[in-house]
Structures are given as C-alpha cells and as structure tokens.
C-alpha positions, -999 to 999 in steps of 0.1 A, spaced: 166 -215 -41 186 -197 -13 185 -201 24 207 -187 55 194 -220 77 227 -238 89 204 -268 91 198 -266 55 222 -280 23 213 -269 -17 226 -288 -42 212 -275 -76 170 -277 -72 176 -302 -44 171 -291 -8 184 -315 23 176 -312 59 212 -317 77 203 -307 116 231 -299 140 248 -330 136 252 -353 107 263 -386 122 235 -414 131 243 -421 165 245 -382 171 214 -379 152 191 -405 173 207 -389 202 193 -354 193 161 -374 182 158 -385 217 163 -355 235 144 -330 211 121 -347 183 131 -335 150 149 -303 157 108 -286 164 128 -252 174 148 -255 139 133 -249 108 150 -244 73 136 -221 50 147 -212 18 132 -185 -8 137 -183 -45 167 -167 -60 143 -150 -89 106 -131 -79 81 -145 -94 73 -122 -132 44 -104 -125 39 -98 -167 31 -134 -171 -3 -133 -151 6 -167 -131 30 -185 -119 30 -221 -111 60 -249 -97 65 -282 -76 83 -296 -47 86 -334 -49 92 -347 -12 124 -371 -18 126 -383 19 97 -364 48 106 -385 74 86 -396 103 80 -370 125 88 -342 98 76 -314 91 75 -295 53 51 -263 42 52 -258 4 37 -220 -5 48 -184 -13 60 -153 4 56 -114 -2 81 -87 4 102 -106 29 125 -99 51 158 -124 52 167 -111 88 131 -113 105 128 -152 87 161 -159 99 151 -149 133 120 -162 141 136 -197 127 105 -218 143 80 -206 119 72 -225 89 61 -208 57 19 -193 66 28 -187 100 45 -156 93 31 -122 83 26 -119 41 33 -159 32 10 -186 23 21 -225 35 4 -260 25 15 -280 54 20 -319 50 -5 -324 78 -28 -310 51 -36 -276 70 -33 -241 49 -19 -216 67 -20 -178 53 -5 -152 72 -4 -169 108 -41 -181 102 -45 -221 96 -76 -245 84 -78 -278 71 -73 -277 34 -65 -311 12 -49 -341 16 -17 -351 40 14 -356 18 49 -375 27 78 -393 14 69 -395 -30 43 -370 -30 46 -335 -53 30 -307 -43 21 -282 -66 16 -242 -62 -3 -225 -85 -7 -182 -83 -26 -161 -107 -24 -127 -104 -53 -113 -124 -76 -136 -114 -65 -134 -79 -65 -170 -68 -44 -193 -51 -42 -233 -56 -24 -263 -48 -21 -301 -67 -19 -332 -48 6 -356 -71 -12 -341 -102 -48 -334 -94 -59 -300 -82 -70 -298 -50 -96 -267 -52 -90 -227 -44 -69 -226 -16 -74 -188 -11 -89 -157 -33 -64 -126 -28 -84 -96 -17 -88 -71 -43 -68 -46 -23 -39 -40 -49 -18 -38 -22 -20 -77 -21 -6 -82 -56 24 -50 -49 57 -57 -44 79 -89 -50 62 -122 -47 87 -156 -41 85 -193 -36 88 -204 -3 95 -238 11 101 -250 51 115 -282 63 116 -295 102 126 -327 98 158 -343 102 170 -360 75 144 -345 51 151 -338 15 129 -322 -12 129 -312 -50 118 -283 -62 108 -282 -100 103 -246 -118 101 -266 -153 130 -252 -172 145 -265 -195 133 -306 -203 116 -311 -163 78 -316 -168 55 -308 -139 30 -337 -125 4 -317 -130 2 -322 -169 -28 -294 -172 11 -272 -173 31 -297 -202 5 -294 -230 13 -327 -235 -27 -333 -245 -18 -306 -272 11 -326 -289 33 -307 -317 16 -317 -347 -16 -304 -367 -28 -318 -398 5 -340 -403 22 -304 -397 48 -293 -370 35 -260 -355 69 -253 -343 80 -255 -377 56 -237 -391 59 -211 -367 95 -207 -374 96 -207 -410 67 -174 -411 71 -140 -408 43 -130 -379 53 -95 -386 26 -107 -416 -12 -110 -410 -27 -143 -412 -62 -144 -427 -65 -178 -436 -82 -194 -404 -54 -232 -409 -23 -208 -404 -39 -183 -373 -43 -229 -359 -11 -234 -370 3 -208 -353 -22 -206 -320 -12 -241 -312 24 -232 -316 18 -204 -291 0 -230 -270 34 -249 -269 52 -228 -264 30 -210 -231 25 -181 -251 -17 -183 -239 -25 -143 -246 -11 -148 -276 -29 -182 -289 -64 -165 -277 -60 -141 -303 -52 -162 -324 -82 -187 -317 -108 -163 -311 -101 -146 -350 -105 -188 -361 -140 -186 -343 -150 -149 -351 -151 -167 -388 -159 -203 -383 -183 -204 -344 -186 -244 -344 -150 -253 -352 -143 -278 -325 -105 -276 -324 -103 -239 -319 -130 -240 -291 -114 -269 -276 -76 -252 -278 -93 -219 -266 -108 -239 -234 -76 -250 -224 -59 -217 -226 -89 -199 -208 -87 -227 -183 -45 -221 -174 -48 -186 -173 -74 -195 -146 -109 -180 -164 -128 -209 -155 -165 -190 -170 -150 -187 -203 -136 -223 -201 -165 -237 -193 -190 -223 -223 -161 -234 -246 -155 -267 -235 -191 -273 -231 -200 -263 -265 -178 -292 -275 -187 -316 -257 -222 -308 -270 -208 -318 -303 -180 -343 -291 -192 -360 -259 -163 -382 -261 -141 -355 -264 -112 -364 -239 -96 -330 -236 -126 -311 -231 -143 -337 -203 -107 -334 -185 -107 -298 -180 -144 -294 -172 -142 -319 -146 -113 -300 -134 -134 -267 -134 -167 -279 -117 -145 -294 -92 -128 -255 -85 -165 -243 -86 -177 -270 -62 -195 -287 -87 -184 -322 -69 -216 -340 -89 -208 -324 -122 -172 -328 -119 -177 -369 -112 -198 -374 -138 -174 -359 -164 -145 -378 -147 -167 -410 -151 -174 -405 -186 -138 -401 -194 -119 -432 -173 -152 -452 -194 -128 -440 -226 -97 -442 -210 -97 -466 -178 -61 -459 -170 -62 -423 -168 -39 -418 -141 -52 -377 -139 -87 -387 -138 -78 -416 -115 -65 -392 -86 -90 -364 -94 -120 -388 -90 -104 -399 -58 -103 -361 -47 -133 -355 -57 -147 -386 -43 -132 -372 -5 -150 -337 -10 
C-alpha cells in the first residue's frame, strides 16, 4: 500500500494512524480541541491494480487498534487521481467520485452515495472485499461470514474499464490496521478463499504431487487423474481450470458426488451462485450430511435472500458440527437480516 497522507506510517502490510503530533499529552490536547483529526484523513491505495484476467479479486484489513471516536472505510477505487485524493483529504473511501467504502459505522458508500449496509466493526474485526468482474458484483465479509451483495456494477463496460485498486481510509488517531492480500503463507478469515475444506489429499494421494510429477501437455481420459488434477487446480486457485476438469469427470460419470461437490465450490468463488446451487443441491440430495455442500448453499441462499433457506442449511450443519465457528457467525448474520 502507498499513501501521500503525512498523518499516515506503512510498515510492510501494516498501516498506522500518527496525526500531527505523536506525543500523548500533545495528542489529548489535539483530542480536546478537534476530535480525532475529522478534517484529516489518511488514505492509502494499492501499489499493484487489481488483474483484471483473474475474473475477481478478493483481500482483508484486520482493524489492529480503531479507537474510540475513529473512523476507517475499507473498499476499492477506479482510475484515481493521487492529487485530487490528496486534496480533498476529508473524504473517506465512497465519498469520492469512482470508489466504493464499507464504513465502520456499517454504512456503504459508493461514489458519494451512502445506505446502511451490514454490521458496525472496531478494534479485532476483519473486513473483507470481495470484486468480481464478470459477474459484476461487489461484497463484503464481517470476521468470516459474508455479509450479502453490497452493490451489482452496471453493465456499462465503462464500469469495469480502466485500473481498479484497493482502497483503505483511517480518521482516527492512533488507529492501526492490517491489510492481508494472502501471499505467500497469510490465510484470509473468510475460509470460503483457503480451500482448507478441500485439503491436499485424494484417495491417500497428494494432488500437488501428482500434479507435478505429469505431463498436462498429455490428455487425461481416465476420470481419477482429470480428480487428481482438478483438485490440484482447486488448490492451487486455478478455478477455470478445475471446471474443465470436473465437468469432463461428470460429462462421463453425472452422480459422482466429489466432482459435483468440488465443481459447486469452484462455481460458487468465481461468484455463479445458479450453477452452485443445482450442483450442491444435487448432493445434498444424495448426501444430506454433506458438510461442504450445506456450507456453501447456506452461503448462497443467504446472497439470494433466501434468509429461511439459508438458516435451515446452517442449522443442519452446526447439528453435525456444533462448533463451526463459519456457521456460528453466518447464522448470527443471517439471524439479523
């Protein structure tokens, strides 16, 4: 991340709120006389624009320290301009022209327009922003659970031109926050993006392993290597990829559960939800106990507004596992709606 704020310090992924002063006494003193530096916000963009080729785009920002009477907008920008951000320093990300903000007061503001949207966050919370360019959508996560379609993008491809970044605003002094593009080991709270429900292994067989020690310039006919390697593109975020893969499984073998259930999960992250669901539901019709299917339907009717749907798929799976910490928090969400 990048900022020219002299209010704000980067070290690495970490962002800190410094104000004009750094001292305590000086601090309270500045407190007293303006709240929270209001006319002073820190902003800072990505280094990188988001790749376009990968169809979405998602990353975090845990809130290390909001303070009291802070203020922090987690959300994206468009084509901007450095000098007109820098200059109308007050504004926080939404409440300038081509960026989207989730405030912590739990409004959504998109392009100087703002409505309630989910939940307040503060001090220990991770926000999540999620971006998906073919399917045109737009959605947050609240510590792990989604939150529902913030926004769809107009279908003018004007909205999807040009170069899109992460954006993040602070007002508060004393303020700190993370921000978590998950390179390298960093996992995201929102596990739907770790694959951890995947796992490495098939059969008693390493995909990864398997993946590395074939030559894919060869054709795979037999329907255990196209799993083999479509849950190896699955791990490794290769989703286009492992569809192709899946769907030649199913074209030969319709009622294999693992490939419907892999495909679901891929449909679901590249954000077609209508695919997802006919998948996931044909295993469940099959496997009602099925834990990774009933997570990401629940996840789905709750994006279509299917609040009843969704709870009863999140209270079928915290019967099977009662310490669910997703389906905790998405019940709760979905409880609110």
């Amino acid at each position: 991340m990048e900022s020219s704020s002299k209010f704000l310090e980067i070290c690495g992924s970490r962002m800190n709120y410094k104000g004009e002063r750094e001292k305590a006494k000086e601090k309270e003193r500045e407190r007293e006389r303006e709240p929270n530096d209001y006319k002073s916000v820190a902003l800072a963009i990505a280094k990188d624009q988001i790749p376009l080729q990968n169809g979405f785009f998602y990353f975090e920002v845990e809130i290390i320290n909001k303070e009291d009477d802070g203020i922090i907008g987690v959300g994206l920008c468009r084509n901007p301009d450095l000098k007109e951000i820098t200059k109308n320093s007050y504004l926080m990300p939404g409440q300038d022209k081509n960026s989207w903000g989730y405030h912590d007061d739990g409004y959504l503001f998109i392009s100087k327009n703002g409505r309630p949207y989910g939940p307040p966050y503060a001090t220990n919370d991770t926000i999540g922003c999620y971006l998906n360019f073919e399917e045109r959508i737009m959605f947050y996560t609240y510590n792990g659970a989604n939150i529902g379609i913030a926004c769809n993008l107009s279908k003018a491809s004007e909205d999807l031109e040009g170069k899109w970044y992460p954006y993040v605003g602070l007002r508060s002094q004393g303020g700190s926050i993370e921000v978590n593009f998950g390179t390298g080991d960093r996992k995201f709270k929102y596990s739907a993006m770790n694959n951890d429900d995947i796992g490495e292994e098939l059969y008693g067989v390493n995909c990864l392993d398997f993946f590395c020690d074939n030559n894919l310039d060869n054709q795979l006919n037999n329907e255990l290597d196209l799993m083999y390697r479509a849950k190896a593109y699955l791990i490794m975020k290769l989703y286009k990829e492992a569809l192709e893969d899946l769907t030649k499984v199913l074209e030969k073998e319709q009622n294999n559960l693992l490939a419907l259930t892999y495909r679901g999960k891929a449909y679901f992250i590249i954000g077609k939800y209508k695919e997802s669901l006919e998948d996931l539901t044909k295993v469940l019709n099959n496997e009602s106990e099925n834990t990774i299917a009933l997570r990401y339907r629940a996840e789905i009717y709750q994006i279509m507004k299917k609040y009843y749907e969704s709870s009863n798929d999140l209270k079928k799976l915290l019967k099977i596992r009662p310490y669910d910490e997703w389906a905790i928090k998405a019940r709760d969400l979905v409880d609110k709606t």
